[in-house]
Structures are given as C-alpha cells and as structure tokens.
C-alpha positions as CSV (number, residue, x, y, z in Angstrom):
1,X,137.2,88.0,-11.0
2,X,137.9,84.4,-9.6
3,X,140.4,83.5,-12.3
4,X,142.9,86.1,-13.8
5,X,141.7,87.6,-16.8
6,X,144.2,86.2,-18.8
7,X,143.1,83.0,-17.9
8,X,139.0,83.1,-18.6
9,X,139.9,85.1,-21.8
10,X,142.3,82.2,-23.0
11,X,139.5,79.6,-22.4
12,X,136.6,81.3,-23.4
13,X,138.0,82.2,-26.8
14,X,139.7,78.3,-26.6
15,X,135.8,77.0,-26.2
16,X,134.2,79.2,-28.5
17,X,136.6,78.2,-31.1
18,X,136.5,74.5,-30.4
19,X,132.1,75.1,-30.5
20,X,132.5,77.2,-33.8
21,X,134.5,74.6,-35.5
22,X,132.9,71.8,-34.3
23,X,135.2,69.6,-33.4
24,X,133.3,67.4,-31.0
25,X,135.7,66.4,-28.8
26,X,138.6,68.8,-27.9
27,X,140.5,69.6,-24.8
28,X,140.4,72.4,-22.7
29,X,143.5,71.2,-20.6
30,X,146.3,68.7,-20.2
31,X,147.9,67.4,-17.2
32,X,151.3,66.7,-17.8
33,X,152.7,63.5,-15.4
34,X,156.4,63.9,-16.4
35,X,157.7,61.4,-13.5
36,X,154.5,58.7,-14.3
37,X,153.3,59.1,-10.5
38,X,149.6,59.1,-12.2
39,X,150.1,55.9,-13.7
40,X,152.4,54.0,-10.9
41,X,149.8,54.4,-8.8
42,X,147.5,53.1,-10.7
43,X,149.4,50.1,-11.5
44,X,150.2,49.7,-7.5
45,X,146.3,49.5,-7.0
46,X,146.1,46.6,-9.6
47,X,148.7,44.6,-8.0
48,X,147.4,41.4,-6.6
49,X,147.7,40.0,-3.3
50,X,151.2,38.4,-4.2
51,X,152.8,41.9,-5.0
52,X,152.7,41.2,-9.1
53,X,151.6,43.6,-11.4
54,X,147.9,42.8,-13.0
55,X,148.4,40.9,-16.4
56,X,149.1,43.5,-18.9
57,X,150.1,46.2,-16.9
58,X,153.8,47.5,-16.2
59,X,155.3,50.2,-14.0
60,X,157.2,52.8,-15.5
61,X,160.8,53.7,-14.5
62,X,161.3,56.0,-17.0
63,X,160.2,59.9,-16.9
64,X,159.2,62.3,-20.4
65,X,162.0,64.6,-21.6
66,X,161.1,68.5,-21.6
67,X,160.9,67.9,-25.5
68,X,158.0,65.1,-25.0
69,X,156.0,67.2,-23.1
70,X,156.0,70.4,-25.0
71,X,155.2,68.2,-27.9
72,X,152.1,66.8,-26.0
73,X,151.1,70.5,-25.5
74,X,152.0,71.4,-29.7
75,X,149.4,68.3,-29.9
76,X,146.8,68.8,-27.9
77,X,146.9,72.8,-27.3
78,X,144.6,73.2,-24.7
79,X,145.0,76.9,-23.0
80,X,145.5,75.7,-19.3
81,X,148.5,73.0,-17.8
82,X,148.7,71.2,-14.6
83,X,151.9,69.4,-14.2
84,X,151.3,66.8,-11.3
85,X,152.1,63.0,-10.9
86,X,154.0,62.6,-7.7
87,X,156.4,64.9,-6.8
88,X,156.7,67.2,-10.1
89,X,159.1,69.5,-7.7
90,X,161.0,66.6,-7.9
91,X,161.6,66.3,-11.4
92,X,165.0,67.0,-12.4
93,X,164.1,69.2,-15.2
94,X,160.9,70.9,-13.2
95,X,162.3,74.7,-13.8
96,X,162.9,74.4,-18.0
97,X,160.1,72.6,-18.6
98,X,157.8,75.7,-16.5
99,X,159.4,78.3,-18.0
100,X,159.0,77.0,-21.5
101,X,154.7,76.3,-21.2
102,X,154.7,80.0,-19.7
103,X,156.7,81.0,-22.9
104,X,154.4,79.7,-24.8
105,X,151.7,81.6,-22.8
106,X,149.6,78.9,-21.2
107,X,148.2,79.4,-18.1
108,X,150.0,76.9,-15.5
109,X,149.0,75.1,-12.7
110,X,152.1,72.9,-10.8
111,X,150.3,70.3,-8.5
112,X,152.6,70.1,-5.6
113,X,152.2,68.8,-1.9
114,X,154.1,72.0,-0.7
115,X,157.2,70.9,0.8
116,X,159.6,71.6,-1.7
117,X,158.6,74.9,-2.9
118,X,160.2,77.1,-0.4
119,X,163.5,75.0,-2.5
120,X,162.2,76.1,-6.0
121,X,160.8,79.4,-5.8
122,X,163.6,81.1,-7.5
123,X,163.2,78.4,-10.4
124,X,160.7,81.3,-12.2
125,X,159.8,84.7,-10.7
126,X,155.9,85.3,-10.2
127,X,154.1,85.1,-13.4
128,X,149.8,86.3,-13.5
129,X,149.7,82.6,-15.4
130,X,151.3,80.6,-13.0
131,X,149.7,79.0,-10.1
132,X,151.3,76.4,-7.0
133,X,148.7,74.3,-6.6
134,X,148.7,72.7,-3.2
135,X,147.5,69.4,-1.8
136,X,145.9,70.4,1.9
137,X,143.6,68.0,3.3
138,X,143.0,69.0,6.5
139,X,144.3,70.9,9.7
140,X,147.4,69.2,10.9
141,X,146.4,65.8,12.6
142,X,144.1,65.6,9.6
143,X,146.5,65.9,6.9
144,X,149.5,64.5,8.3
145,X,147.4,60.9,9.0
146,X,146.2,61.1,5.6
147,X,149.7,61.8,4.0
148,X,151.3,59.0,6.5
149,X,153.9,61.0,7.5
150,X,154.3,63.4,10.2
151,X,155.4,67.3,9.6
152,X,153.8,67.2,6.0
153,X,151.1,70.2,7.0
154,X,154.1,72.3,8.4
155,X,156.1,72.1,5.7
156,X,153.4,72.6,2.8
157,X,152.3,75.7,5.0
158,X,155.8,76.8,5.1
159,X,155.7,76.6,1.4
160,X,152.8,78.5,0.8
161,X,154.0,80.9,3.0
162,X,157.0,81.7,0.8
163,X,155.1,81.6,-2.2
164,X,152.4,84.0,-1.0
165,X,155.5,86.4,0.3
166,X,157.2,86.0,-3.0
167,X,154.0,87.2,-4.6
168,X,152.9,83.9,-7.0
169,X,149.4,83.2,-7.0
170,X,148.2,79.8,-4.8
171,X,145.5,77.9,-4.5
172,X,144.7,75.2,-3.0
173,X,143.4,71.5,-3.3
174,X,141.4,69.9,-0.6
175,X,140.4,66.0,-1.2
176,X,136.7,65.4,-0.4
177,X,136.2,61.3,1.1
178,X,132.6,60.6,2.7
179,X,134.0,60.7,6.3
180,X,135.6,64.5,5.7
181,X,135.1,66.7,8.8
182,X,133.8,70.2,7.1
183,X,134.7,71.8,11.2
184,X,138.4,70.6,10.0
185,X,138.3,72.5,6.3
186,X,136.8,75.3,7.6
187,X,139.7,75.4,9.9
188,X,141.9,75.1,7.8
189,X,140.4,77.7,5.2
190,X,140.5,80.5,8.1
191,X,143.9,79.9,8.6
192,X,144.6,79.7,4.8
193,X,142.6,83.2,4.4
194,X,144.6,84.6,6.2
195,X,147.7,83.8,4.5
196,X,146.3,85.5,1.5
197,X,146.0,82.5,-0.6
198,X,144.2,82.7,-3.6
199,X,142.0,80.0,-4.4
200,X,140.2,76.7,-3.1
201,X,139.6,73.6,-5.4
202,X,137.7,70.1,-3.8
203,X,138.9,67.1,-5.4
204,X,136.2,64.4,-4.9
205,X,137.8,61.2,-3.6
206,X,137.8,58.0,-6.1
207,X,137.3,54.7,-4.6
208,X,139.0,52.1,-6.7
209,X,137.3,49.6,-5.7
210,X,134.4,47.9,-7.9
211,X,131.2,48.8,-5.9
212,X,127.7,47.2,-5.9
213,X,124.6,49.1,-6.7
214,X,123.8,50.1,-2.9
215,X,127.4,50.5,-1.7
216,X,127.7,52.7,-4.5
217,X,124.5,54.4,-3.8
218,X,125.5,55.4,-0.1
219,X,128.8,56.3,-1.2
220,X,127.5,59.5,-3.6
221,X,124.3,59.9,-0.9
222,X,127.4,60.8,1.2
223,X,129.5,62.5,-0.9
224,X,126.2,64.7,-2.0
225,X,125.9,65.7,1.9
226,X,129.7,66.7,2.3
227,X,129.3,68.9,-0.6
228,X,126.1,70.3,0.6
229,X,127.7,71.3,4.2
230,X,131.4,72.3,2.4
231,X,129.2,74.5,0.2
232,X,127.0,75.9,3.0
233,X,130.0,76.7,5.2
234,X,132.6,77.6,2.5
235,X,130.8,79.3,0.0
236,X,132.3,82.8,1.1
237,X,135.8,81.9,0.4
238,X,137.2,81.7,-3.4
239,X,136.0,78.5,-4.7
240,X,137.5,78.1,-8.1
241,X,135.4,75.3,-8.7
242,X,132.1,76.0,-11.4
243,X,128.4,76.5,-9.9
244,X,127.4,73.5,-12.6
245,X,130.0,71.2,-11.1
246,X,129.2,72.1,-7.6
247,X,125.3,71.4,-8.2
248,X,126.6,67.7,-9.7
249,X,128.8,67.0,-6.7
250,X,125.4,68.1,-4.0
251,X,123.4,65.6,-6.3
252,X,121.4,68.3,-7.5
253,X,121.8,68.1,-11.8
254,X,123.6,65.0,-13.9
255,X,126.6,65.5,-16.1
256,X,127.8,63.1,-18.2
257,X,131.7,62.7,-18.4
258,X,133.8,64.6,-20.5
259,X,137.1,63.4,-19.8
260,X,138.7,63.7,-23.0
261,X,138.4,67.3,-22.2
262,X,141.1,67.0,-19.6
263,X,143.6,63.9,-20.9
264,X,146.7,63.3,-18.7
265,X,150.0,62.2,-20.8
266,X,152.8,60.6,-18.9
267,X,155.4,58.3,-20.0
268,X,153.9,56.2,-21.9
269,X,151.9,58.5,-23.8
270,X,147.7,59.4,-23.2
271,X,145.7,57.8,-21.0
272,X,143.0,55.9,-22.2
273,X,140.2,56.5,-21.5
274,X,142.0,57.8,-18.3
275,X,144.7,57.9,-15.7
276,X,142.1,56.2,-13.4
277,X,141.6,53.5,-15.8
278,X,144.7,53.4,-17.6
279,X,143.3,51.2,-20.0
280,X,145.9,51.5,-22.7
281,X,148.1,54.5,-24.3
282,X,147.5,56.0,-27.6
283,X,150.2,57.3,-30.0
284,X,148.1,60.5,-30.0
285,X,145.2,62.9,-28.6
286,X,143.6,62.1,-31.9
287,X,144.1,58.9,-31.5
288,X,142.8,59.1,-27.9
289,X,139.8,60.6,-28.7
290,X,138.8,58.8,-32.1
291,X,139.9,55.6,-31.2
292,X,138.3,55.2,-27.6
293,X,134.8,53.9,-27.0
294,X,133.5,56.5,-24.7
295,X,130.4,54.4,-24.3
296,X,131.8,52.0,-22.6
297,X,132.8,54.1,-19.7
298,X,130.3,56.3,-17.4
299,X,128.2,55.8,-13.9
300,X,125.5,52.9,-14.5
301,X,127.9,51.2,-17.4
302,X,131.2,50.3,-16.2
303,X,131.8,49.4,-12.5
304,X,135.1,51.2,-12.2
305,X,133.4,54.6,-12.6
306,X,130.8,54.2,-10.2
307,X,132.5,56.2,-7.8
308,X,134.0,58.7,-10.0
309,X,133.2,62.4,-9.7
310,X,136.2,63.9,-11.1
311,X,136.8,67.0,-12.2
312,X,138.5,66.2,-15.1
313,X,135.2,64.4,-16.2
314,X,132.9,66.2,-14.3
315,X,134.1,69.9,-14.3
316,X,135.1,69.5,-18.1
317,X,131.7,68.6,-18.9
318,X,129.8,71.6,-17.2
319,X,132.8,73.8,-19.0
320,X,132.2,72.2,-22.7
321,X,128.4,72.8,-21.9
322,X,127.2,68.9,-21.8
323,X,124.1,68.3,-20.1
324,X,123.3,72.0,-20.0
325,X,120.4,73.8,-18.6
326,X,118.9,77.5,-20.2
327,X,120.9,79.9,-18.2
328,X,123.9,77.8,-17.8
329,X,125.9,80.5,-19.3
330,X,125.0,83.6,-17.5
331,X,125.1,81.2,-13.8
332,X,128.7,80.9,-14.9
333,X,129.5,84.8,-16.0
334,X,127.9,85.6,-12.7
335,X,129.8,83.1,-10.9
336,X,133.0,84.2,-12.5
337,X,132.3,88.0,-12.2
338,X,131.5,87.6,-8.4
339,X,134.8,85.9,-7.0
340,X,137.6,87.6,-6.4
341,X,141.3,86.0,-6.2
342,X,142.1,86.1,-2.1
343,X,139.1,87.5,-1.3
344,X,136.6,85.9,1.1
345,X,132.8,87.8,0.7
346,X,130.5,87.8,4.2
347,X,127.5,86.0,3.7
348,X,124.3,87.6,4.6
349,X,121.8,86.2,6.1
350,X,118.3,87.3,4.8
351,X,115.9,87.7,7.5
C-alpha cells in the first residue's frame, strides 16, 4: 500500500464517520506549529518597507506548552499530525510532545529540514505511525541556494540516512516554483530511492504577492506544465500525493478549497481562515469553522489566493470528496492499492 494500513484505516473510518454524521466541515488533520514559525513568517512577509509589522499584526515570541497542543488535538481530533513551523527539532519539548500524539495513536508526520535528526533519533524508537518528513528541494546546488545556506543538502541527507538505518519511515517534501528543473528532482529522487526512503510529497509554491489576472494566469499555466513533466517523469516512484489532487495541480479538474480540513494551531491559537492568511485566531476549531466566511476566500474571489494550490486546501478537498467526479472513489482505492512504501514500479511503455 502507499500509506501504512494503520494510517488509510484511521482516515477512512475518520471520513466515513465525519460523512455519516454530517458534520459539514470537519478536519481530517492538524498541523501543530508549536514554535509559531507558520505565523512569523507570515507576519515577516507583511512587514512594510520600513521593517514595521503591518497594522494589526504581531510576531509571536512565545511557543505552545505540550499541554496546549494535545488540547488542540482533544479539540479537533483529526486522525493524522504534522508538527512543522520552523525548526520543530528545535523545540525544547519536541520528544514529550511526539511520544504523547503516538500514545494517543495518531498517525505522525514531524516536518523537519533534516539536520537535526541524526541529534533526535533516540528521542522515540521507530513507530509504523510515525514519519520524518523532510524538506529536499533539489540536488545540492539546488537546495542549498534555495535554503541560503551552504551544507544544508548534506546534512538533511545525513539525517535521512540515520533515520532510514534506524528503521523510521521517511518521506520526503519537494517544493514545486514555476522555474523547478524536473532533470534536478529526478536526480535527486534516484539518489533518494536508493536510500530506501519511503515516500515523495510536492508542495506547490505560494506566491505572496497580490497578482493580476494574467500574471496570475501564467503563473498556474506554468505550474500546470511542472506537474505534468514531474508526473510524467516521477510517476514510478511513491508519490504520496492523491490522483484527484495531482489532476488539479496539471490543470486537468477544479477543486474548491477545503482548508478547514487541515487548520494549523500555533501560539496564538487557529489560523483563520489560514496560516497563509493569518487573518485572525479563534478561540476554537468550532469557532474556526462556524465563525469564518469561507466565501470570501478562493481563486477568482480574493487576490491573496490566486496563487494558492495547497495541499491543505487542495488535497483536503479531493480527500473530503468536494468537487467529485463518478469514480472518484475507486481512482483512489486503486491509487492506494498500487503504491508501495519504498518501492519505485518500472513504467512500461505500450507499444
């Protein structure tokens, strides 16, 4: 299977409950941000040319206690945690707070650029619902000019290294911009294949900037054309990433955004509508949910999502079944059925 079966079992009976109860709007994961690195970034790309903070909007100093965010999960109790949000390795409290959400049996995903895990591997031993997730952009040159700094791609492939030799589960998370070379990620995947790693996850690049109609346009007409060639050239590896979401990134079906279906809670509380926005923090996932005006945001309405194809929107709402198409749920049982975690399946060519 692509996933453990742990995992698809958890969320399949998790949507099928949500569906049968008809809740409307419920989550099918949480991203913890325990060190607010969601939301400090977002405030940095507000600041104006002076260096001050956008009216309204603060940085936050502070971090959540292990007791905050296992009463985010008691609140919203979604099946499957990321933790991300800077450094979450660097969070002082990083080893109690993962080996309470795997007591609580979540499935658990810890967002990590890879440097520091050789340091924190002995923090949990290997558990089949625990995954390092880690950031990989590129070969070396590739990576390291994106990350700024030089020796980042060594050390995160150091790291996955030890994790793969320690026998955890890794995947890892490749960010998608119009200019990506898909020679360089396939590169990078052979060399990642064959350090048994698990999975492969795109992560569509988000221009902050407000956008006109045709800048926007060319933007996704090139994003549509990466994900066509990544797909093409990839699509023999594990890619942990749904056939429904993958057809919306080529341009090839519309989904509308669900992502109330993957909320983010850091700091200072859920982000509204999200951490890309961070337009304001409820007391509550209820209150998130309820109190939001969900019309308001979307492709075509407001200019800040213009350029948005996340998968917390995007990959939520092919999950939850929004937009879908007759055979959307067998495409995804086959999809599911056919990967396999490490594996990389030959592609035939029919002649």
């Amino acid at each position: 299977m692509r996933y453990p079966f742990g995992l698809v079992y958890d969320s399949a009976k998790h949507l099928l409950a949500g569906k049968f109860r008809r809740d409307g709007k419920f989550a099918i994961s949480v991203l913890l941000d325990p060190l607010g690195g969601y939301e400090n970034a977002c405030v940095k790309a507000k600041q104006g040319s002076n260096g001050e903070a956008a009216s309204g909007d603060r940085g936050t100093g502070s971090m959540l206690s292990v007791a905050q965010c296992l009463a985010a999960l008691e609140e919203c109790p979604a099946p499957v945690v990321s933790i991300g949000g800077g450094e979450p390795l660097e969070y002082p409290e990083i080893p109690t707070l993962t080996r309470e959400i795997l007591a609580r049996g979540k499935h658990l995903f810890l967002c990590t650029d890879g440097t520091l895990i050789r340091r924190r591997l002995h923090m949990i031993p290997p558990y089949t619902n625990f995954f390092w997730n880690v950031k990989l952009d590129g070969t070396e040159r590739v990576h390291d000019l994106r990350a700024g700094k030089p020796g980042m791609f060594l050390e995160a492939l150091d790291g996955v290294k030890a994790a793969k030799n320690a026998g955890f589960f890794v995947v890892v998370t490749t960010t998608v911009c119009p200019d990506t070379n898909v020679a360089d990620v396939s590169e990078l995947y052979q060399r990642l294949h064959a350090m048994h790693v698990d999975g492969y996850l795109f992560s569509p690049q988000y221009a902050r900037k407000k956008v006109c109609k045709i800048e926007s346009r060319e933007f996704h007409r090139q994003m549509q054309q990466r994900f066509r060639e990544l797909s093409a050239t990839l699509g023999g590896y594990n890619l942990m990433m749904s056939p429904i979401y993958l057809e919306y990134l080529r341009g090839e079906r519309e989904l509308d955004c669900c992502v109330w279906g993957s909320p983010v809670y850091g700091p200072n509380g859920w982000a509204a509508p999200c951490y890309l926005l961070n337009e304001g923090h409820p007391t509550s996932y209820a209150a998130l949910t309820e109190r939001t005006v969900w019309e308001n945001y979307g492709r075509g309405v407001n200019p800040r999502c213009e350029t948005c194809l996340c998968a917390a929107g995007f990959e939520s709402s092919a999950l939850v079944g929004m937009n879908s198409k007759a055979g959307d749920m067998w495409k995804l049982l086959a999809w599911q059925l056919a990967g396999g975690l490490g594996e990389r399946r030959e592609r035939v060519e029919k002649r």
